[in-house]
N, CA, C and O atoms as CSV, one atom per row, in Angstrom:
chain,resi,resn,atom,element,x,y,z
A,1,UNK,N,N,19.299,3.620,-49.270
A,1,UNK,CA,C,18.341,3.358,-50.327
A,1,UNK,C,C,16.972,3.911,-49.925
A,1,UNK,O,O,16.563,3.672,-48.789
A,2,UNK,N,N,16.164,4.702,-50.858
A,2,UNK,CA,C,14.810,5.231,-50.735
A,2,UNK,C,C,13.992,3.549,-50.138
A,2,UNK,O,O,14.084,2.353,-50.413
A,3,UNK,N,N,13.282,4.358,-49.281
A,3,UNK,CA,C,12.461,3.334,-48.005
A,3,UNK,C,C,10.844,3.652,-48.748
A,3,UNK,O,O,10.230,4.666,-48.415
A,4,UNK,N,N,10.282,2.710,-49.729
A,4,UNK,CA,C,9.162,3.305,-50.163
A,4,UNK,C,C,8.198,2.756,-48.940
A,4,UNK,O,O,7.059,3.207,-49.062
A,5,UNK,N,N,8.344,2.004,-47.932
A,5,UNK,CA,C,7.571,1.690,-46.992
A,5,UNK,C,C,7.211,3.000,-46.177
A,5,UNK,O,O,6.026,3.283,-45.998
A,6,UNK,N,N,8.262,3.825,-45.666
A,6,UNK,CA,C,7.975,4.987,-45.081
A,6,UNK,C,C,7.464,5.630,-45.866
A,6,UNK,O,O,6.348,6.098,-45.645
A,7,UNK,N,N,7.992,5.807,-46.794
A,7,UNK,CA,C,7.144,6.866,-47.621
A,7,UNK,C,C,5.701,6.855,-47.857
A,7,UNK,O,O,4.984,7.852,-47.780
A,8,UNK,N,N,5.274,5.540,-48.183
A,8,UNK,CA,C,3.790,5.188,-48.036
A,8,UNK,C,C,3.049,5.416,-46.400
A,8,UNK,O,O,1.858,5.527,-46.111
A,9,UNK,N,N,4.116,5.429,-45.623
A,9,UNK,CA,C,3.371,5.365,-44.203
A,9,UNK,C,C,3.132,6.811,-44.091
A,9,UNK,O,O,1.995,7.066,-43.696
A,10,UNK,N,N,3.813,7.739,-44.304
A,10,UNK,CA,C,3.913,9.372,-44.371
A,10,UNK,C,C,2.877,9.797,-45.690
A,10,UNK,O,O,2.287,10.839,-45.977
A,11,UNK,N,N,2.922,9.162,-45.993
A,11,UNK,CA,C,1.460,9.421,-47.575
A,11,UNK,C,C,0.001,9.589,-46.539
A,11,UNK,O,O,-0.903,10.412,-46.687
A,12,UNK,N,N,0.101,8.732,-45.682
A,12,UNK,CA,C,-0.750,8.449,-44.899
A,12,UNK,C,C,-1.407,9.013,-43.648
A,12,UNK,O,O,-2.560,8.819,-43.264
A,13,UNK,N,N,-0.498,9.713,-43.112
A,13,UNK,CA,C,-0.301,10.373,-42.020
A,13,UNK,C,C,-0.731,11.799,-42.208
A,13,UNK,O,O,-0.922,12.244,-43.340
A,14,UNK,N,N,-0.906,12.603,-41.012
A,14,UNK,CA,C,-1.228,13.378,-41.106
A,14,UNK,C,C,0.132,14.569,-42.055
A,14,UNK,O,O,1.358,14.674,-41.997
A,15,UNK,N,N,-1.286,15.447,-43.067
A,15,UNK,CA,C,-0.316,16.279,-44.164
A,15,UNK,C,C,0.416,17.290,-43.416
A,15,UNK,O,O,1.064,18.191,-43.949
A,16,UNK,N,N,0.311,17.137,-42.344
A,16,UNK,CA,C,1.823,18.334,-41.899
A,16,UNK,C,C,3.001,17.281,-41.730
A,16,UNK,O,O,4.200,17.559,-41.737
A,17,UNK,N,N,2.400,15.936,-41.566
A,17,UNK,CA,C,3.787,14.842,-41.432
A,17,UNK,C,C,4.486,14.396,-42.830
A,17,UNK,O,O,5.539,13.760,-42.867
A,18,UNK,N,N,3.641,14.882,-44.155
A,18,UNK,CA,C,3.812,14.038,-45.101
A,18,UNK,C,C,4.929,14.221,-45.493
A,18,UNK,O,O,5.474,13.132,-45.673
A,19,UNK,N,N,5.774,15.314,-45.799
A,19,UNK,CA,C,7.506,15.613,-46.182
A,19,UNK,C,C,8.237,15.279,-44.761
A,19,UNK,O,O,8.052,15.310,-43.544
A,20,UNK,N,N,9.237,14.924,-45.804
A,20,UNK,CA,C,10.638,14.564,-44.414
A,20,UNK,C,C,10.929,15.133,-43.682
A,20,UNK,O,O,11.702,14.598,-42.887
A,21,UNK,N,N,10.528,16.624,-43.418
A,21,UNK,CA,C,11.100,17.768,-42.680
A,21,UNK,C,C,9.529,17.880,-42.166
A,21,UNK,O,O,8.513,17.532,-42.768
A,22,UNK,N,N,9.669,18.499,-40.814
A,22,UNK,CA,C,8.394,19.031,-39.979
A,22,UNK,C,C,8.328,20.434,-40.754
A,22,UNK,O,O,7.436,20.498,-41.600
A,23,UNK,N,N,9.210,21.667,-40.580
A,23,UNK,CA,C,9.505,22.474,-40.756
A,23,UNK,C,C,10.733,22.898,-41.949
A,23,UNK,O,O,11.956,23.026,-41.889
A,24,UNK,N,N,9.490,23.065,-43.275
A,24,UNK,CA,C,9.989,23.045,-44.375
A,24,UNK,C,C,11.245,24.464,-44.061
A,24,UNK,O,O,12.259,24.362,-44.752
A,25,UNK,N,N,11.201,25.578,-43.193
A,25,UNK,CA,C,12.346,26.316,-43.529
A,25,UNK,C,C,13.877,25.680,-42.888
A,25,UNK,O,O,15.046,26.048,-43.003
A,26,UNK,N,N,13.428,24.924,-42.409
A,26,UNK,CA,C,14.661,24.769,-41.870
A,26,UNK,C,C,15.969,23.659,-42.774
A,26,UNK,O,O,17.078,23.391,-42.313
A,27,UNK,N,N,15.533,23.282,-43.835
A,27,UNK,CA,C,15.847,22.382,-44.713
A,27,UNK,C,C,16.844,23.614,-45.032
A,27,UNK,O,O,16.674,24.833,-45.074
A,28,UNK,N,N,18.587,22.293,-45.356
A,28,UNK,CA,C,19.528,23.092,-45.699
A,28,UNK,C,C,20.259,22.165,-46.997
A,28,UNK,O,O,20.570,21.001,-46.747
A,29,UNK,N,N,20.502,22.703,-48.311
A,29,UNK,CA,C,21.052,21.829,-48.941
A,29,UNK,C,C,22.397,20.886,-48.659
A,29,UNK,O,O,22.762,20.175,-49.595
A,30,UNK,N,N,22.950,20.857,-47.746
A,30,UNK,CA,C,23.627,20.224,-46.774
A,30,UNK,C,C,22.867,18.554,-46.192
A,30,UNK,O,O,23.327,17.414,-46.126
A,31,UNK,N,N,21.442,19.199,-45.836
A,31,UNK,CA,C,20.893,17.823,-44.971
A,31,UNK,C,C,20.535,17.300,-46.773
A,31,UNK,O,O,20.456,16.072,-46.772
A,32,UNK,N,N,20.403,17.641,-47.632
A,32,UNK,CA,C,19.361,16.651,-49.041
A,32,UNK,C,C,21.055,15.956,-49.021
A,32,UNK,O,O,21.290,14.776,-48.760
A,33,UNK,N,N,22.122,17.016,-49.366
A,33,UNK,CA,C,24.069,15.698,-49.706
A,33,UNK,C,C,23.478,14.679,-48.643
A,33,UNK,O,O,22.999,13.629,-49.071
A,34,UNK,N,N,23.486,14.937,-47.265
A,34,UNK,CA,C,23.865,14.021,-46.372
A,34,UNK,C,C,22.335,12.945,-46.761
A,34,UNK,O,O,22.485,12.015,-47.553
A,35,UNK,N,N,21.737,13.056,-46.486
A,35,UNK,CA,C,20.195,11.912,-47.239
A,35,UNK,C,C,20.753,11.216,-48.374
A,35,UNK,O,O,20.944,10.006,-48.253
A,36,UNK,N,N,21.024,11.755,-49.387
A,36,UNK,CA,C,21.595,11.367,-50.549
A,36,UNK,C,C,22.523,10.539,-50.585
A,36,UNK,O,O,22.303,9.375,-50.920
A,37,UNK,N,N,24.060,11.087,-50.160
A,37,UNK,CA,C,24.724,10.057,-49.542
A,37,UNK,C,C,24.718,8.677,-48.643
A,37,UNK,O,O,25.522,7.746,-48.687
A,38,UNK,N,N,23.783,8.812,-47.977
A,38,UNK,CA,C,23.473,7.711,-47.113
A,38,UNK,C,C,22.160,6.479,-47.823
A,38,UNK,O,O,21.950,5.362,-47.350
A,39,UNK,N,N,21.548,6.994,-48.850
A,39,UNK,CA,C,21.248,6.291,-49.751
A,39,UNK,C,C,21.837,5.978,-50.950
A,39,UNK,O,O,21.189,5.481,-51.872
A,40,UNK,N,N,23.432,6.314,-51.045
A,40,UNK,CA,C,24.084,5.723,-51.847
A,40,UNK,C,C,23.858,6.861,-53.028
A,40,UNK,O,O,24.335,6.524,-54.111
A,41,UNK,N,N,23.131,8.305,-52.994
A,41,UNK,CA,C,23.444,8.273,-54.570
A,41,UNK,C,C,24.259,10.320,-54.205
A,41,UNK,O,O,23.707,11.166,-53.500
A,42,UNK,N,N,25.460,10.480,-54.886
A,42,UNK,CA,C,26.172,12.008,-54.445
A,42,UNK,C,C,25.190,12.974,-55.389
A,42,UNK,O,O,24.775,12.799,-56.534
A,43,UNK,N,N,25.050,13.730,-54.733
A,43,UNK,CA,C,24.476,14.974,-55.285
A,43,UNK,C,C,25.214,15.903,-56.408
A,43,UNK,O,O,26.203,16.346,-55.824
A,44,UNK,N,N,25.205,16.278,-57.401
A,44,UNK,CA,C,26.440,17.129,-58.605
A,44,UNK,C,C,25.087,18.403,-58.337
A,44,UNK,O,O,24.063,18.359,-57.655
A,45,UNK,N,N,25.620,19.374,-59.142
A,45,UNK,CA,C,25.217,20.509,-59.530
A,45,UNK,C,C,23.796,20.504,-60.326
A,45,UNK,O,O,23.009,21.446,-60.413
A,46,UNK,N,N,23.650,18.974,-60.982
A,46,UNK,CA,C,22.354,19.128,-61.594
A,46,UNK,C,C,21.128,18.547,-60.909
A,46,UNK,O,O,19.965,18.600,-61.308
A,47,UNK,N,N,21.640,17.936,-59.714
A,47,UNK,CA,C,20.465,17.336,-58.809
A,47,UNK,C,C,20.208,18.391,-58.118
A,47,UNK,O,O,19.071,18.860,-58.058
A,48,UNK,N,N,21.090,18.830,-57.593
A,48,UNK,CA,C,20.719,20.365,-56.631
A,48,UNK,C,C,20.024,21.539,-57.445
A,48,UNK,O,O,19.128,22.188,-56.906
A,49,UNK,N,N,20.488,21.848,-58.905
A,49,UNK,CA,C,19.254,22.484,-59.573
A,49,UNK,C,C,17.894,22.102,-59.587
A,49,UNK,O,O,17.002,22.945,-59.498
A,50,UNK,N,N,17.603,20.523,-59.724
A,50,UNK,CA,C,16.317,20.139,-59.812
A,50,UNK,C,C,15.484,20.243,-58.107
A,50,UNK,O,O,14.290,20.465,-57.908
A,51,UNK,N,N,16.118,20.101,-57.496
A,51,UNK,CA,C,15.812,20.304,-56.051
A,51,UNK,C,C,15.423,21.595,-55.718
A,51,UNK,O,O,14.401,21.747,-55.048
A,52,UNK,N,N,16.244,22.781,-56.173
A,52,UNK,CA,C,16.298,24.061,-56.640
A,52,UNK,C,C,14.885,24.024,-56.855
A,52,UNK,O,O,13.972,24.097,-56.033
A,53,UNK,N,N,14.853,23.869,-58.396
A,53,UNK,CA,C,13.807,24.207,-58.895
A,53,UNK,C,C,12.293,23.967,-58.039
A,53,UNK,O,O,11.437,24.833,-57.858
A,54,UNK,N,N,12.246,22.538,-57.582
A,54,UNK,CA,C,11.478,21.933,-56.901
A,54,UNK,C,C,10.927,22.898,-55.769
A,54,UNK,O,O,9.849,23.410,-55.466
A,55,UNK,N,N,12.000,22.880,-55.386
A,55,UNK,CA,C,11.707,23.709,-53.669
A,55,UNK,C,C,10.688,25.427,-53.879
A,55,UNK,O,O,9.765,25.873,-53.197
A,56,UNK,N,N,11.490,26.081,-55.292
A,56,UNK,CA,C,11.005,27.398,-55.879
A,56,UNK,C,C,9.279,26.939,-56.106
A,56,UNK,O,O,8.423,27.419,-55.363
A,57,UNK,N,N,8.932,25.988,-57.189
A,57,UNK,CA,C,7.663,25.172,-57.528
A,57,UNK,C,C,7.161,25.399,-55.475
A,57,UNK,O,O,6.398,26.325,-55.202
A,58,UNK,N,N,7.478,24.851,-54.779
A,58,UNK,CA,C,6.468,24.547,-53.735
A,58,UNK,C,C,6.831,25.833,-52.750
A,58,UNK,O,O,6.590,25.685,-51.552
A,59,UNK,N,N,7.376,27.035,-53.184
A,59,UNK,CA,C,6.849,28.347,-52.380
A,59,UNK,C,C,6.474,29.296,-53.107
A,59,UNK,O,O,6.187,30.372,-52.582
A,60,UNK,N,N,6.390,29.116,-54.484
A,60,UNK,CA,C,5.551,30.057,-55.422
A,60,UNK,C,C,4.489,29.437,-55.603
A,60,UNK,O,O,3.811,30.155,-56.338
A,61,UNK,N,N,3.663,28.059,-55.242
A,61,UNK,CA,C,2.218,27.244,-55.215
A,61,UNK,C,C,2.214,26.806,-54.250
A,61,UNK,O,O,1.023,26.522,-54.380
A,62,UNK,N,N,2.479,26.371,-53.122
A,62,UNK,CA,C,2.662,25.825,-52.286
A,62,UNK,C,C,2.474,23.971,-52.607
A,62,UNK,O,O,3.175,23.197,-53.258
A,63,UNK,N,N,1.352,23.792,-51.908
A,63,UNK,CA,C,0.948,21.978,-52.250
A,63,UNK,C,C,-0.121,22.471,-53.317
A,63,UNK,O,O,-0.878,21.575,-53.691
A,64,UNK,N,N,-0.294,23.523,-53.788
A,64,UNK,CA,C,-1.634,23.226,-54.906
A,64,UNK,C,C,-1.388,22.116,-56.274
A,64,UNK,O,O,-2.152,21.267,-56.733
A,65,UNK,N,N,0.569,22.685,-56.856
A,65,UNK,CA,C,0.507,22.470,-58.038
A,65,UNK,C,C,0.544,20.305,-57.576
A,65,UNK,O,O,1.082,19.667,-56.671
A,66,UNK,N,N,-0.274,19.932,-58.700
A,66,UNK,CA,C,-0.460,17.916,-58.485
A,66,UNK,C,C,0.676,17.593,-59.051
A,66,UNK,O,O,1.394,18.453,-59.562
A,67,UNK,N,N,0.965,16.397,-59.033
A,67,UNK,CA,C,2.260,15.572,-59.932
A,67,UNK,C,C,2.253,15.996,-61.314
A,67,UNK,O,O,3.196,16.649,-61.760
A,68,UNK,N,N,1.538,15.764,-61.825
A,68,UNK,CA,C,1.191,15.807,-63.206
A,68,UNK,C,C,1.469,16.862,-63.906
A,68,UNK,O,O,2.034,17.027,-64.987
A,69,UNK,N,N,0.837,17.785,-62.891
A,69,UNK,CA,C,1.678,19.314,-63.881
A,69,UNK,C,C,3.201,19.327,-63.276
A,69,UNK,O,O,4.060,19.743,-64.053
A,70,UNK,N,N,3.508,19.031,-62.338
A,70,UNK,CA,C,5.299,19.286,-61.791
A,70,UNK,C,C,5.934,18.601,-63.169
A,70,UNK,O,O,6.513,19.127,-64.120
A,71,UNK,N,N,5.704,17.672,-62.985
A,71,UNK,CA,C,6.374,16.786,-63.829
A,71,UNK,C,C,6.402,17.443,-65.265
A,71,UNK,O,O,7.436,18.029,-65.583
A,72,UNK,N,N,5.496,17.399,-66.035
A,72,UNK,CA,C,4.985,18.581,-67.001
A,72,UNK,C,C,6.022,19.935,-67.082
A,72,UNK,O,O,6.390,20.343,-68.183
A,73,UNK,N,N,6.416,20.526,-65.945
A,73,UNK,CA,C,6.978,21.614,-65.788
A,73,UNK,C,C,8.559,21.125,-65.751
A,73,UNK,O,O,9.392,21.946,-66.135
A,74,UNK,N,N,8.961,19.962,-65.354
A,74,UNK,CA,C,10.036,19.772,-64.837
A,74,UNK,C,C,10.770,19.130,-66.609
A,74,UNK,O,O,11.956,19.159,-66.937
A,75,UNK,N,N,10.119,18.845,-67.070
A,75,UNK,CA,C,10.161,18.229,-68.266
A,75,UNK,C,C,10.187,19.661,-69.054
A,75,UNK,O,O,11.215,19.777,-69.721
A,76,UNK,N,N,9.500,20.530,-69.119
A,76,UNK,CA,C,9.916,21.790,-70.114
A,76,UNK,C,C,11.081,22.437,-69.412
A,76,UNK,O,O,12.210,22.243,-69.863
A,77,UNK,N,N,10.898,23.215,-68.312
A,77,UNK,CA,C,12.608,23.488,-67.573
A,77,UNK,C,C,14.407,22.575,-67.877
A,77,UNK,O,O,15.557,22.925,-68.144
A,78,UNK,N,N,13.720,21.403,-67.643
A,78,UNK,CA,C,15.422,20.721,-67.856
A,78,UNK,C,C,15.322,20.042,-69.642
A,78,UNK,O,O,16.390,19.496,-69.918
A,79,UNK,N,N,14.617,20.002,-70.453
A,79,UNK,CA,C,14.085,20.179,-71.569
A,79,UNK,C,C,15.713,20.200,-72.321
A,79,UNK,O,O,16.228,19.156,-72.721
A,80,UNK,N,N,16.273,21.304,-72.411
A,80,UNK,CA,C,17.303,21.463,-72.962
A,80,UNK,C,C,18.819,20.791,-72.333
A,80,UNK,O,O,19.887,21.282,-72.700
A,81,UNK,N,N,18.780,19.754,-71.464
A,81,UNK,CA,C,19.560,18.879,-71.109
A,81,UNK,C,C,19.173,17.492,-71.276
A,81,UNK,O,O,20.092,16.714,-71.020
A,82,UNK,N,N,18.145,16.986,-71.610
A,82,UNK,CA,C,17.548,15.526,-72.021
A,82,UNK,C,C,16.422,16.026,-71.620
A,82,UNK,O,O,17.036,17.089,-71.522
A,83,UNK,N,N,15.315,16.309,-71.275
A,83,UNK,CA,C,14.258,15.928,-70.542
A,83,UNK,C,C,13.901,15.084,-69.395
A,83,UNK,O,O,14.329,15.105,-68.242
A,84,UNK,N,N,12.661,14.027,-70.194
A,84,UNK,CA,C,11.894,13.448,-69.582
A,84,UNK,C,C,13.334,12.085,-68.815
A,84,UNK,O,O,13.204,11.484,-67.749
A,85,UNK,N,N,14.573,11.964,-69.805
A,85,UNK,CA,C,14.992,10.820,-69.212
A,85,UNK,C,C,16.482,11.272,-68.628
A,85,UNK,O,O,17.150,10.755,-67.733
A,86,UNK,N,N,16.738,12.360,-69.412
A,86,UNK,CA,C,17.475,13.603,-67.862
A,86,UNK,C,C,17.247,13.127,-66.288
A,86,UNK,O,O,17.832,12.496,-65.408
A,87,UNK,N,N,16.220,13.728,-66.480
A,87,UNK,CA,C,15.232,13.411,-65.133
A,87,UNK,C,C,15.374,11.855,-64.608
A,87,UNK,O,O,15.532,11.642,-63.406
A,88,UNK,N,N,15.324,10.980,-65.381
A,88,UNK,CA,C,15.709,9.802,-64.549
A,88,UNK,C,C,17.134,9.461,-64.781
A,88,UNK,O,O,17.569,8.390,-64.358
A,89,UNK,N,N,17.598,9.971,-65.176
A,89,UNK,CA,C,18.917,9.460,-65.312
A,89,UNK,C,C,19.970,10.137,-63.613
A,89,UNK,O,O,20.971,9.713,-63.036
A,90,UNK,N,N,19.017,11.353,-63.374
A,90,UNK,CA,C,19.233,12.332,-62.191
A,90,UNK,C,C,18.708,11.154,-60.684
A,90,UNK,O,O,19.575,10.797,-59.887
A,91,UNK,N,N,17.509,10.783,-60.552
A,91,UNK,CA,C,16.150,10.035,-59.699
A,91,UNK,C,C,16.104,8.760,-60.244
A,91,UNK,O,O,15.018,8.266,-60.547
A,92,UNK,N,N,16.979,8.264,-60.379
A,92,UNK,CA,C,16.586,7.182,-60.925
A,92,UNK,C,C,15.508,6.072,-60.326
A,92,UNK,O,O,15.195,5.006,-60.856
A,93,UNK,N,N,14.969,6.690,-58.917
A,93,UNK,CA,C,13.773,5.747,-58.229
A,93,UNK,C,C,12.249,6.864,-58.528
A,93,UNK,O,O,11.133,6.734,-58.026
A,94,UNK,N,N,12.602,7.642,-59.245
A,94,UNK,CA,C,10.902,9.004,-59.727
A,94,UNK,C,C,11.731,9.940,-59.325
A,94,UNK,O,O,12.517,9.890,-58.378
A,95,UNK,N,N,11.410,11.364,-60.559
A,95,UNK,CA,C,12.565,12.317,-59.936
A,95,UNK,C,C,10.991,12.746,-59.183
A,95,UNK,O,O,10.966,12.205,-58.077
A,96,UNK,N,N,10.338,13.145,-59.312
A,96,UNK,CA,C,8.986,13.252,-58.248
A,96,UNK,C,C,9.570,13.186,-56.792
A,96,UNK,O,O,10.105,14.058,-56.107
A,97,UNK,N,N,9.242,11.625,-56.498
A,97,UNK,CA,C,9.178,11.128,-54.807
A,97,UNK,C,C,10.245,11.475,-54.627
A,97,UNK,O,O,10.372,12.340,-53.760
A,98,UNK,N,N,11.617,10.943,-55.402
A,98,UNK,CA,C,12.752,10.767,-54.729
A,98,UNK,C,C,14.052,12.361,-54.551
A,98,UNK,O,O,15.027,12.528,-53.817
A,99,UNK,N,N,13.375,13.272,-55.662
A,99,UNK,CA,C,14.459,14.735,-55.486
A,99,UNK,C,C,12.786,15.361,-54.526
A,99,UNK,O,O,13.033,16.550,-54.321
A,100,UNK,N,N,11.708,15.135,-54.078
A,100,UNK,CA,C,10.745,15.523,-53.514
A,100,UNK,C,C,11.267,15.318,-51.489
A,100,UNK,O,O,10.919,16.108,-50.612
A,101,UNK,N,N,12.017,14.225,-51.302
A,101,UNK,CA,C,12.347,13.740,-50.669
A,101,UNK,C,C,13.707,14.360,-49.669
A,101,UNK,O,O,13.724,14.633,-48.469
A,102,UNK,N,N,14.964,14.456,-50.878
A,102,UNK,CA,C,16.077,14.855,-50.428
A,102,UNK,C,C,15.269,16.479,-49.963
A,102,UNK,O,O,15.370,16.825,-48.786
A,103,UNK,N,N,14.487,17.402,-50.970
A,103,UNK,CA,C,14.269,18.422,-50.721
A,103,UNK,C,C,13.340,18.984,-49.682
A,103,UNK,O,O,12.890,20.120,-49.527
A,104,UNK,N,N,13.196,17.968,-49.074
A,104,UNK,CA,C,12.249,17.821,-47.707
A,104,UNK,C,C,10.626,18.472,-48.140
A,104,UNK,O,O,9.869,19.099,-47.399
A,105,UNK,N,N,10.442,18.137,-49.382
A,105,UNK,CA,C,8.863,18.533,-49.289
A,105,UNK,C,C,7.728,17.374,-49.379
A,105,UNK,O,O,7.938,16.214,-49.734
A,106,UNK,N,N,6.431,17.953,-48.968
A,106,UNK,CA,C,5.946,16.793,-49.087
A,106,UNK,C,C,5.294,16.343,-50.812
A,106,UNK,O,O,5.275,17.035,-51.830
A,107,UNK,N,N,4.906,15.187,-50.626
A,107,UNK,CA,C,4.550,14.631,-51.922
A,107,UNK,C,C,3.483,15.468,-52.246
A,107,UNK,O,O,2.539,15.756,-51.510
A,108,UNK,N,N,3.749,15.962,-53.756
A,108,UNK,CA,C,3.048,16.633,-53.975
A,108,UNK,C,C,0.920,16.023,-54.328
A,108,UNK,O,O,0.553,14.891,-54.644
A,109,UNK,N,N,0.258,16.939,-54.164
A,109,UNK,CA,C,-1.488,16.443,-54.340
A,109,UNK,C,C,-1.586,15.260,-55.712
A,109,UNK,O,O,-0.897,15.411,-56.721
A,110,UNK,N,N,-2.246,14.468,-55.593
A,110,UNK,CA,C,-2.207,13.685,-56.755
A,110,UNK,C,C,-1.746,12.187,-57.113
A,110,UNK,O,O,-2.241,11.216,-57.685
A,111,UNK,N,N,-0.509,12.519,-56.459
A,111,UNK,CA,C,0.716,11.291,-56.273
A,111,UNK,C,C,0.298,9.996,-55.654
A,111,UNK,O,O,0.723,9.705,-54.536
A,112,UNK,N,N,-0.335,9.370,-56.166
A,112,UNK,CA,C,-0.493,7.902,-55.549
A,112,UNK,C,C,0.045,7.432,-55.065
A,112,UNK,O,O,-0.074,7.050,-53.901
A,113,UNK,N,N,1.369,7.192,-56.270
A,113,UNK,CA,C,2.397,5.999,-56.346
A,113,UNK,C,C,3.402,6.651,-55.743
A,113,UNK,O,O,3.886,7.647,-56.282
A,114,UNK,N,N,3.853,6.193,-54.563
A,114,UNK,CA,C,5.014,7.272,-54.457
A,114,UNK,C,C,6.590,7.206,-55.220
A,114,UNK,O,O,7.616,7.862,-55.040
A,115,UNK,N,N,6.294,6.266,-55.998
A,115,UNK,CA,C,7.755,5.955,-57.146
A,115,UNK,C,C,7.139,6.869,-58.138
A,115,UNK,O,O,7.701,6.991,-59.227
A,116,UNK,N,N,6.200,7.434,-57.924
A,116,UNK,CA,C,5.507,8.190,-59.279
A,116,UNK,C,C,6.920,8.201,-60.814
A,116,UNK,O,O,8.081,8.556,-60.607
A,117,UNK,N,N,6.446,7.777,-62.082
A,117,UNK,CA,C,7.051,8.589,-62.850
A,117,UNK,C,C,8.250,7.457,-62.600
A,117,UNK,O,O,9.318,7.981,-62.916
A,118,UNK,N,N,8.436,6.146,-62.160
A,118,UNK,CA,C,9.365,5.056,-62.115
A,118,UNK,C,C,9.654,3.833,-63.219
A,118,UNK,O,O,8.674,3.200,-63.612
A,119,UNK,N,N,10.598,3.588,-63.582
A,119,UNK,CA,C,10.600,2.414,-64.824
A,119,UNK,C,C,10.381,1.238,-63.985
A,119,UNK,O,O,10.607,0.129,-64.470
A,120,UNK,N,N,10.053,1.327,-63.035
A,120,UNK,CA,C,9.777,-0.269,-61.943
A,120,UNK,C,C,8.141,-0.175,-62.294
A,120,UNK,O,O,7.361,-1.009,-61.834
């Protein structure tokens, strides 16, 4: 299960600590199944697109683009599969923090809450 305690402690920490991975190249869609799995939720073809997508978003902007526009973006991209509740039906803890997470990046500028974008 997503640990929002760590996650807040890594919000905190220094921003080369803030994503799950030290070294964003070394992230393999292999380690997001195995994360995933061990928090109980399997990865299909459409979580790994959004992760996809995600990962593309943070090496064509790096940390510039904030929550607000991701989300914004992530909502016109998967648009033609449900949208906004696509997206949680995918993350059901923020597709933000929690596909931000499996994909080893850090939280993106902006993000307070790290459930950002949560029905809790």
């Amino acid at each position: 299960m997503l640990d929002i305690n760590k996650m807040m402690a890594q919000a905190h920490a220094d921003p080369a600590m803030r994503g799950h991975l030290v070294e964003l190249d070394h992230w393999t869609e292999q380690q997001a199944i195995e994360m995933a799995r061990a928090d109980g939720l399997e990865l299909t073809d459409a979580h790994l697109g959004m992760i996809r997508y995600l990962r593309d978003c943070y090496a064509d902007h790096g940390g510039t683009i904030n929550a607000r526009m991701l989300m914004q973006s992530l909502e016109t991209e998967f648009a033609g599969m449900g949208g906004h509740r696509f997206l949680y039906t995918l993350f059901p803890h923020g597709p933000i923090a929690q596909a931000s997470r499996y994909a080893g990046l850090p939280m993106p500028p902006g993000t307070r809450d790290p459930s950002f974008g949560t029905t809790h």
